[in-house]
C-alpha positions in Angstrom: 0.0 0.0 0.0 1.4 3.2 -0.9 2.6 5.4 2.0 0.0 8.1 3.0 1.3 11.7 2.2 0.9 14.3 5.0 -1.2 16.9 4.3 -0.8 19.3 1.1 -1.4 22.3 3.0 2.2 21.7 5.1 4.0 21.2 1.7 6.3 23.6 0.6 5.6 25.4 -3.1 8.6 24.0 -4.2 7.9 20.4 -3.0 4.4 20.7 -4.4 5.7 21.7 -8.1 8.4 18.6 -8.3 5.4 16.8 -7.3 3.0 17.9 -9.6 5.4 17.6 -12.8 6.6 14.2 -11.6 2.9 13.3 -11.4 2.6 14.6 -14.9 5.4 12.9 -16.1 3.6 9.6 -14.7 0.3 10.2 -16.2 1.4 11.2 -20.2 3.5 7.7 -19.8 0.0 6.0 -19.2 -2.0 7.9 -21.5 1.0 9.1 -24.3 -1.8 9.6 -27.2 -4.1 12.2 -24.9 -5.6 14.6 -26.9 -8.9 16.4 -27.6 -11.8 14.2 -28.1 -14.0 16.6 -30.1 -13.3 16.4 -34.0 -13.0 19.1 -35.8 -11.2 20.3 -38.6 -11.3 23.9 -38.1 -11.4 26.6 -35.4 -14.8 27.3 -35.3 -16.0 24.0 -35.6 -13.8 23.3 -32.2 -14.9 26.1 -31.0 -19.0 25.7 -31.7 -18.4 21.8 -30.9 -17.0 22.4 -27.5 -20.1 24.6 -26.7 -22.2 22.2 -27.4 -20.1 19.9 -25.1 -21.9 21.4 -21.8 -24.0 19.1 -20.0 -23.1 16.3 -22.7 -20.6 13.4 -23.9 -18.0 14.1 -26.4 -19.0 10.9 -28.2 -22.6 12.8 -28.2 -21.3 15.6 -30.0 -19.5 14.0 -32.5 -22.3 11.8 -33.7 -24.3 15.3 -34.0 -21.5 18.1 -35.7 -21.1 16.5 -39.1 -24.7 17.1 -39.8 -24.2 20.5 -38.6 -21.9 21.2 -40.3 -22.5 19.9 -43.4 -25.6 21.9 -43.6 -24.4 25.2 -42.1 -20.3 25.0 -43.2 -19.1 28.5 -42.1 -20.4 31.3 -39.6 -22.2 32.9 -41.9 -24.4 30.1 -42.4 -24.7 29.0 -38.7 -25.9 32.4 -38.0 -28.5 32.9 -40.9 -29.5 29.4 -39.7 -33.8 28.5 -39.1 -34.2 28.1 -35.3 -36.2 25.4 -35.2 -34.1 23.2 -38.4 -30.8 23.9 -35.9 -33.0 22.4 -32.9 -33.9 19.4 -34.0 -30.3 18.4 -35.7 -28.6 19.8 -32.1 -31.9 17.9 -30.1 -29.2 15.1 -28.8 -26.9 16.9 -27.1 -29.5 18.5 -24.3 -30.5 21.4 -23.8 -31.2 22.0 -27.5 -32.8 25.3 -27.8 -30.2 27.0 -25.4 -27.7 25.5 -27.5 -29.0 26.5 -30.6 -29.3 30.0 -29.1 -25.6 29.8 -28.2 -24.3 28.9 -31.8 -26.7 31.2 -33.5 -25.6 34.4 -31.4 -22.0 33.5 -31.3 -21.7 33.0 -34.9 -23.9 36.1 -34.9 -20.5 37.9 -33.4 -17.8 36.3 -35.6 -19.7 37.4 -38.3 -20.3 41.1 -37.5 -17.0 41.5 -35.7 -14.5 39.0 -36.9 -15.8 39.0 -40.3 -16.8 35.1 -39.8 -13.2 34.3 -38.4 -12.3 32.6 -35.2 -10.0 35.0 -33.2 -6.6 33.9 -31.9 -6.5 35.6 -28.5 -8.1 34.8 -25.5 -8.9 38.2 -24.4 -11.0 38.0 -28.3 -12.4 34.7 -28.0 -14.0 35.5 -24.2 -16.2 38.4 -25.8 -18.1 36.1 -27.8 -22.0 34.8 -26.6 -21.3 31.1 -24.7 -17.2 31.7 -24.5 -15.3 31.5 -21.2 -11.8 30.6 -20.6 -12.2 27.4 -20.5 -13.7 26.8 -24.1 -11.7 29.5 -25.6 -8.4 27.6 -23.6 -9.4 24.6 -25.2 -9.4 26.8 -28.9 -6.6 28.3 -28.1 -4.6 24.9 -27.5 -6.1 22.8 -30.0 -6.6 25.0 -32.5 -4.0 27.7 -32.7 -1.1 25.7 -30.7 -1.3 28.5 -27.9 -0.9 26.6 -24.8 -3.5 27.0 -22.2 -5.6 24.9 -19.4 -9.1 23.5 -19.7 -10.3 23.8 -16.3 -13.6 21.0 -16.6 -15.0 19.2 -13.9 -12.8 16.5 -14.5 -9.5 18.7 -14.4 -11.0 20.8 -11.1 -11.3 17.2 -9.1 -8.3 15.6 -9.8 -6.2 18.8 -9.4 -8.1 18.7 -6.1 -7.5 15.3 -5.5 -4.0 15.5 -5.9 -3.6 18.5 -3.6 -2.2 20.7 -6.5 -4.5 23.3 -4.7 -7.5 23.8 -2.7 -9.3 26.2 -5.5 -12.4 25.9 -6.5 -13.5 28.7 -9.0 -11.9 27.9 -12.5 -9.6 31.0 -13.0 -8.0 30.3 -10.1 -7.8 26.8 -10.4 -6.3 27.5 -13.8 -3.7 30.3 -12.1 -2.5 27.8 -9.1 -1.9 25.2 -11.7 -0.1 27.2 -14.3 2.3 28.3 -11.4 3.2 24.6 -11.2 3.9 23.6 -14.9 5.3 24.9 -17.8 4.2 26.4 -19.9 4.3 24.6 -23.0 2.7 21.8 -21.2 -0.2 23.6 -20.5 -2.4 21.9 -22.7 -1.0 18.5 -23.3 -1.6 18.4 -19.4 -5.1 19.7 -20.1 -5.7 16.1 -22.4 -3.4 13.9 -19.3 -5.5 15.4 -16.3 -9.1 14.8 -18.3 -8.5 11.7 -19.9 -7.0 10.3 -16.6 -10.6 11.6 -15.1 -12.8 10.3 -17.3 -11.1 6.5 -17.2 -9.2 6.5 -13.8 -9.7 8.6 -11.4 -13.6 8.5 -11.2 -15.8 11.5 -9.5 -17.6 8.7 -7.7 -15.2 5.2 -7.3 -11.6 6.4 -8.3 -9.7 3.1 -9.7 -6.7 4.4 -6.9 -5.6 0.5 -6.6 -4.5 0.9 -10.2 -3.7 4.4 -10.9 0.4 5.1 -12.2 0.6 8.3 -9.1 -1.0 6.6 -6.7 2.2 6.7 -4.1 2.4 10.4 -4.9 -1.6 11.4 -4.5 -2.6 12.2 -0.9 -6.2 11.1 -1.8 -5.2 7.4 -2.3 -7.5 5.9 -0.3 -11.0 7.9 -1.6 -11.2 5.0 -4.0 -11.2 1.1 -4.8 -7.3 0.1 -3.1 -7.4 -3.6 -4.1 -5.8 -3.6 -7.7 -7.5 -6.4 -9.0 -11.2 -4.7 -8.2 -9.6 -1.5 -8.8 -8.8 -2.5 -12.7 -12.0 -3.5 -13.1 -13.0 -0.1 -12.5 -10.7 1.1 -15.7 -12.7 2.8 -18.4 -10.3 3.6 -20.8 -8.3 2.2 -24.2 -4.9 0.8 -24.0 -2.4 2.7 -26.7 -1.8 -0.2 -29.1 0.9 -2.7 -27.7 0.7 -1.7 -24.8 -0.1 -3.4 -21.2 -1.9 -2.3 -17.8 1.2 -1.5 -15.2 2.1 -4.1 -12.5 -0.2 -2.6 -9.4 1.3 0.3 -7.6 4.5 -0.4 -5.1 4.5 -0.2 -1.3 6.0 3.1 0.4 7.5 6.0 -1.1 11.1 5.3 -2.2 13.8 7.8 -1.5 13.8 8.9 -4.9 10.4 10.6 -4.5 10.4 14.1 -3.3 7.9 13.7 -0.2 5.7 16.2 0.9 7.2 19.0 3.3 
């Protein structure tokens, strides 16, 4: 059983950032091909397909954005669009008619003040109807290549969990974890953190038993300890070749920095 870490809040910043890359480092080895899961093929269609991504699966949204697009290709034509025809194609994803309201008046901007162009700067992107940091974060880094951290529900929790910081409004969640990493792994870490979320570390029954930072987490223990009921708690697709980890080793080892 991993050795339980003393608390977070007697850590010292610099303890907490060798943690908190190491950690990283532990989670892009188990999931190296992390990486947005809404298709797209240009900025706005990232941007309109991670609106509709509220309240919703990603999966959802994918089966729904080719139709969508097909029939309304640019901004222009997502903002001319018929209500009700928009409604019933965006239906699937939940709360359809505030969606459709969403892509009709922010297309309705880019149109009359980006001339139908997705902007490139945050401070831009947040003036649009529907955009916050975190979708225009999630533009900005998958779109443009400008780094940037999608604070979700799945991010908030684990960063929580991990005792990265006690935050809980999104900017600064997003400001206490951009002190810890660099830069230029902003959003790479965005993918890591989500992915590891949404198959691993469970709101509900976190697989801690058989997750790759369990010995440096001072939540082990929230979840499922016992590896073999812990991997059976796994949600998530190997990258091709490659094998589940032998279950997590006992206490730290002197190479880990330990909280403090």
């Amino acid at each position: 059983m991993p050795a339980r870490l003393p608390d977070p809040a007697a850590e010292s910043p610099i303890a907490r950032t060798r943690r908190a890359r190491r950690m990283l480092r532990l989670l892009e080895e188990r999931y190296p091909y992390a990486h947005c899961e809404l298709d797209f093929q240009s900025p706005l269609q990232l941007l309109v397909a991670t609106v509709l991504s509220a309240q919703t699966t990603d999966v959802m949204v994918n089966k729904v954005t080719p139709t969508l697009f097909a029939r309304w290709p640019d901004a222009t034509a997502l903002a001319g669009a018929n209500r009700e025809e928009m409604e019933v194609v965006l239906k699937p994803t939940g709360f359809f008619r505030a969606k459709t309201e969403s892509v009709l008046r922010l297309s309705a901007d880019l149109v009359e003040r980006f001339d139908g162009v997705v902007p490139g700067r945050l401070k831009d992107l947040v003036t649009l109807h529907g955009v916050g940091r975190k979708t225009a974060n999630v533009v900005l880094g998958n779109a443009f290549g400008v780094p940037g951290l999608t604070v979700d529900t799945h991010f908030g929790r684990l960063v929580r969990r991990f005792g990265w910081t006690q935050e809980t409004d999104p900017v600064k969640v997003e400001a206490a974890v951009a002190a810890l990493l660099p830069r230029k792994d902003w959003t790479q870490a965005s993918h890591v953190l989500i992915f590891h979320g949404r198959r691993t570390c469970h709101a509900k029954r976190p697989a801690c038993g058989a997750c790759p930072v369990a010995r440096l987490c001072p939540s082990y223990g929230v979840g499922e300890t016992d590896p073999v009921k812990a991997r059976t708690l796994l949600a998530y697709e190997l990258a091709p070749g490659a094998e589940l980890p032998d279950p997590p080793p006992g206490p730290l080892s002197d190479d880990v920095d330990r909280v403090g």
